[in-house]
C-alpha positions in Angstrom: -62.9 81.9 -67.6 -66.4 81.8 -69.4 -68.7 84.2 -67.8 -71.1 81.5 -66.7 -68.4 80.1 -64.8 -67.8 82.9 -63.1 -71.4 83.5 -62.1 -71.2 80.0 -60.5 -67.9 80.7 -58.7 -69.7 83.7 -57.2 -72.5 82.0 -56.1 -70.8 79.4 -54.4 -68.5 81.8 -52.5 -71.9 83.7 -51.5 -73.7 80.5 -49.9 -71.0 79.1 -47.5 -70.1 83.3 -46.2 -67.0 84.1 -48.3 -66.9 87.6 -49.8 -67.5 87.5 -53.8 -65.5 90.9 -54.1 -62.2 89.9 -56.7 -59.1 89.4 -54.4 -57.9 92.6 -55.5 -60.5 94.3 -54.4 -61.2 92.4 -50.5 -60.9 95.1 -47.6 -58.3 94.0 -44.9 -59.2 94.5 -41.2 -57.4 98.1 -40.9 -54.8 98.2 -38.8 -53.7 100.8 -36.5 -50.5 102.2 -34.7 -49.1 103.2 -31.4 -50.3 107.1 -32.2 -53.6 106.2 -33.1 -54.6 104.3 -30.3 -52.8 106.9 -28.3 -55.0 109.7 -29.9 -58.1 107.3 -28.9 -57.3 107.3 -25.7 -56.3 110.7 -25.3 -53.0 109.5 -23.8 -49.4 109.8 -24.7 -48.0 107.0 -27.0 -45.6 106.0 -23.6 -49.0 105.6 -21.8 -50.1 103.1 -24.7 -46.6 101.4 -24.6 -47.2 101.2 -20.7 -50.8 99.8 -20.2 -49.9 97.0 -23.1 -46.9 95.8 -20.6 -49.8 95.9 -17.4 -52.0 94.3 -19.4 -54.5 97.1 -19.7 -54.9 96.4 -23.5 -54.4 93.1 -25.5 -50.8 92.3 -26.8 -50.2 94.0 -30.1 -48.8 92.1 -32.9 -45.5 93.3 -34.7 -44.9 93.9 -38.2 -41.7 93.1 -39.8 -40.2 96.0 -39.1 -40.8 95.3 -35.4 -43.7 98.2 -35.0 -46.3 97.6 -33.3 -49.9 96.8 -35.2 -52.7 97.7 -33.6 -56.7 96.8 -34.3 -60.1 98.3 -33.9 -60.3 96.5 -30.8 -57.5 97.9 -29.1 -59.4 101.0 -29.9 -62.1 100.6 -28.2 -60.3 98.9 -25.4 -58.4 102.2 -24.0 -60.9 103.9 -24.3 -62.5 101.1 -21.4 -59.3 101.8 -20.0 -59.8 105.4 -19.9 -63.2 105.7 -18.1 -62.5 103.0 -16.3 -59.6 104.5 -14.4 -62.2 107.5 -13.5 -64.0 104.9 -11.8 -61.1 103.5 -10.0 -60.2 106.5 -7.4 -62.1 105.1 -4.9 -60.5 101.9 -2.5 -62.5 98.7 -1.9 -64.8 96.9 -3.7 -65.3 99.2 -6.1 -61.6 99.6 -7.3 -61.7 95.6 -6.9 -64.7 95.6 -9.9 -63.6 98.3 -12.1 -59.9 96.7 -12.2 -61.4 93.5 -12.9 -64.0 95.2 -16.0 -60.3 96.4 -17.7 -58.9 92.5 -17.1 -61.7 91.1 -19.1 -62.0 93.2 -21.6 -58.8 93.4 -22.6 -59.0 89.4 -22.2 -61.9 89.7 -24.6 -64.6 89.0 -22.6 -66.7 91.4 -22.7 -70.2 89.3 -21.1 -67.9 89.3 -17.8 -66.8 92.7 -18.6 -70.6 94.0 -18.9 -71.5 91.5 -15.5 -68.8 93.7 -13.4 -69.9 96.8 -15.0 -73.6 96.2 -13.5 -71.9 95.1 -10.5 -69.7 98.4 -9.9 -73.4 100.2 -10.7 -75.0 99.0 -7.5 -72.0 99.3 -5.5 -72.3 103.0 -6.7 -75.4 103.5 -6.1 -74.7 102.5 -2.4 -72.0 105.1 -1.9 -74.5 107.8 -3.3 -77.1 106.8 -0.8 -74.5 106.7 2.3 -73.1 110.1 1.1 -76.8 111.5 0.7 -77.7 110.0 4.3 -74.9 111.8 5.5 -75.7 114.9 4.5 -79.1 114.5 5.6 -77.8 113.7 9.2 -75.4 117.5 9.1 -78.8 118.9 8.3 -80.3 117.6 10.9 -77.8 118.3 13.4 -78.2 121.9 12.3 -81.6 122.0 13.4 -81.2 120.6 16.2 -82.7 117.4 14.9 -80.3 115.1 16.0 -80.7 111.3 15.5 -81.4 109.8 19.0 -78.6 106.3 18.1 -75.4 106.4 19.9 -77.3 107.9 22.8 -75.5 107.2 26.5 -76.8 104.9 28.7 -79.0 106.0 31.5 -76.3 105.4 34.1 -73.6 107.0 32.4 -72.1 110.3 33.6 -73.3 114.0 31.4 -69.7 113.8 31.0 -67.4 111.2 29.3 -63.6 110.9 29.2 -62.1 110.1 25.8 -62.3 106.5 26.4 -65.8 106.0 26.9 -67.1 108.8 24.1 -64.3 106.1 22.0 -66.3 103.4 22.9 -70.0 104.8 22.6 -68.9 106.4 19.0 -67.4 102.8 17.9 -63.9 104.4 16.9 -60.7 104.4 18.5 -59.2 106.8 20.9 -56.8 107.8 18.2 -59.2 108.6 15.7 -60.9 111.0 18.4 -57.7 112.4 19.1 -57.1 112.7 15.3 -60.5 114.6 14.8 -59.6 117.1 17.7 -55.9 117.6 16.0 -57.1 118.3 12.8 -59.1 121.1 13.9 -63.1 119.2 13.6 -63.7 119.9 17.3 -62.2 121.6 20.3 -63.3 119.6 23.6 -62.5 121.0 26.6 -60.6 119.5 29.7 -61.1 119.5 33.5 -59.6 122.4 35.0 -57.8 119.9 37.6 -56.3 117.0 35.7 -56.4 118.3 32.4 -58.2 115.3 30.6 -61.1 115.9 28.0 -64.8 116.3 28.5 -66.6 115.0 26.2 -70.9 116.2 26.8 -73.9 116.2 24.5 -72.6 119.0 22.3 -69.6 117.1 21.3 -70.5 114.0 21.4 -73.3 115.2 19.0 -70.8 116.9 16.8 -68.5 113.6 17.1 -71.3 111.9 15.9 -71.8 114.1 12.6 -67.9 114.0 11.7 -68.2 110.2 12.3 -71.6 110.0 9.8 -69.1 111.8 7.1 -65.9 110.0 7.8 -68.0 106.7 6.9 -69.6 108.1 3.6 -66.4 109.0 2.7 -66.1 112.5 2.9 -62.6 113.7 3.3 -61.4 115.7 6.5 -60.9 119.1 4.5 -64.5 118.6 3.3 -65.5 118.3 7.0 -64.0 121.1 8.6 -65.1 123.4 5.6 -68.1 122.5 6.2 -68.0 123.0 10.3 -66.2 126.2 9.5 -68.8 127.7 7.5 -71.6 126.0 10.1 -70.0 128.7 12.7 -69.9 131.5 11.0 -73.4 131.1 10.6 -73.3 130.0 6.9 -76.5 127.2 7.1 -78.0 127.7 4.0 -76.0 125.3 1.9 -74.6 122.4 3.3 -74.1 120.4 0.4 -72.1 123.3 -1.3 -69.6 124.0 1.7 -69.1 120.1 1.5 -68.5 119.6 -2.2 -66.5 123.3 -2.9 -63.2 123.0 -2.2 -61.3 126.0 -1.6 -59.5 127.4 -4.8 -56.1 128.3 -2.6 -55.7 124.8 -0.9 -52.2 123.2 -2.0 -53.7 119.5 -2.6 -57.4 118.4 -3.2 -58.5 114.9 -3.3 -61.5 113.7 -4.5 -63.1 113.2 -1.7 -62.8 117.3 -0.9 -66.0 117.1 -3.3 -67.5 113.8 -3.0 -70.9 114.3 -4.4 -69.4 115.6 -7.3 -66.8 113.5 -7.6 -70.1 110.5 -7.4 -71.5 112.6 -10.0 -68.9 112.5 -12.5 -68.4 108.5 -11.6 -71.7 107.6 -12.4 -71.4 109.7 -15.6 -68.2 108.0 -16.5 -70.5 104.6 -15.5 -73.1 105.0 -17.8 -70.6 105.8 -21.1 -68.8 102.5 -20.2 -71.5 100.7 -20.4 -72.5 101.4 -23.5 -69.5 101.2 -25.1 -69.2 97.6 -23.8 -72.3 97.3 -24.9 -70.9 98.6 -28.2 -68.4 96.5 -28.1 -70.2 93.0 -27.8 -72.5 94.0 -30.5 -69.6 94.7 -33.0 -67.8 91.2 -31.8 -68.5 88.1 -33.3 -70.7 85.5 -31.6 
């Protein structure tokens, strides 16, 4: 072909968006495999295999030698995956958003994907503040600043049986029974009939457990914390609720809630800019 005639070709191709690089020479989207997106996601290939069949990542496409073939995309995807499922510990409306920030990403919409990402920032934020209130409450308590709510009414005895602290907590006679079994408070009984006495000093400590219980702080967390409160240790209340004891058998994340809030927001903030990533690099 004469070389003006190529020169028009080429210009041509250039005005309606089609690469003027010889055929030879076009790049191909690069595909990747199983091991690769496995090394992305700092998984085990199985793990790859497994969040394809949940849905977790698109479908791959197969090759003709039946392996899978993997794109850019699918890349980026577990690696959504992957923070997300650090966000995801937590039960509620929060588990409810991340889930749903993995379902439309790996359905390829990432707008939602960002939307629910925002969304599952606010609802974090609240848990922060509720955890932080709580902790301000213990502090409180500790110097004998105790919130007046939840007082008893005028006419009511100094002394309540385990129904009526029940009632004036807003818990159940179970969950009272439950604190006292786990070891968060002894309340003692009438040296008669044997039933418990609950007065100001545990109904005040009733009310502190109850503040945590709420803001999600776990049981063990508690009675560390109450532990340390009687030996005299009150110079540190947020560490002898967030440092779980090297020896215990199981830990949970809620034996170090703020922390573990810590870390979530952390996680938070990298996934939304790798969404944000993601929508930039995908075409409009």
């Amino acid at each position: 072909m004469p070389p003006s005639r190529l020169l028009e070709c080429s210009q041509i191709r250039s005005r309606i968006g089609l690469s003027t690089r010889p055929r030879q020479q076009r790049l191909s989207p690069r595909i990747y495999r199983t091991s690769d997106v496995a090394r992305a996601g700092n998984v085990h290939p199985n793990t790859v295999r497994l969040y394809e069949a949940w849905g977790y990542i698109p479908a791959a496409q197969r090759a003709a030698n039946g392996y899978r073939i993997f794109t850019a995309y699918h890349l980026d995807q577990i690696r959504v995956v992957r923070l997300v499922l650090r966000l995801s510990w937590v039960s509620g409306p929060i588990r409810a958003a991340a889930l749903e920030v993995i379902a439309c990403s790996a359905a390829g919409d990432v707008t939602t994907a960002q939307a629910e990402a925002d969304r599952l920032q606010v609802l974090l934020a609240a848990e922060q503040a509720q955890a932080e209130a709580a902790l301000r409450a213990v502090e409180a308590w500790t110097t004998d600043n105790v919130p007046a709510g939840d007082a008893p009414p005028e006419d009511s005895p100094a002394v309540l049986s385990i129904s009526r602290a029940a009632r004036l907590l807003g818990v159940s006679v179970d969950v009272l029974r439950g604190w006292e079994r786990n070891g968060l408070i002894e309340v003692p009984r009438h040296p008669a009939n044997g039933y418990r006495q609950y007065g100001p000093p545990q109904i005040a400590r009733l009310r502190v457990i109850r503040t945590l219980r709420r803001a999600r702080y776990s049981t063990m967390a508690i009675l560390r914390m109450l532990r340390r409160l009687e030996a005299g240790q009150t110079n540190d209340i947020r560490a002898a609720l967030d440092t779980p004891d090297p020896d215990d058998d199981i830990q949970y994340v809620t034996d170090r809630w703020l922390s573990t809030l810590a870390e979530m927001r952390a996680a938070l903030d990298d996934l939304r800019a790798l969404l944000a990533a993601m929508r930039a690099a995908s075409p409009d």
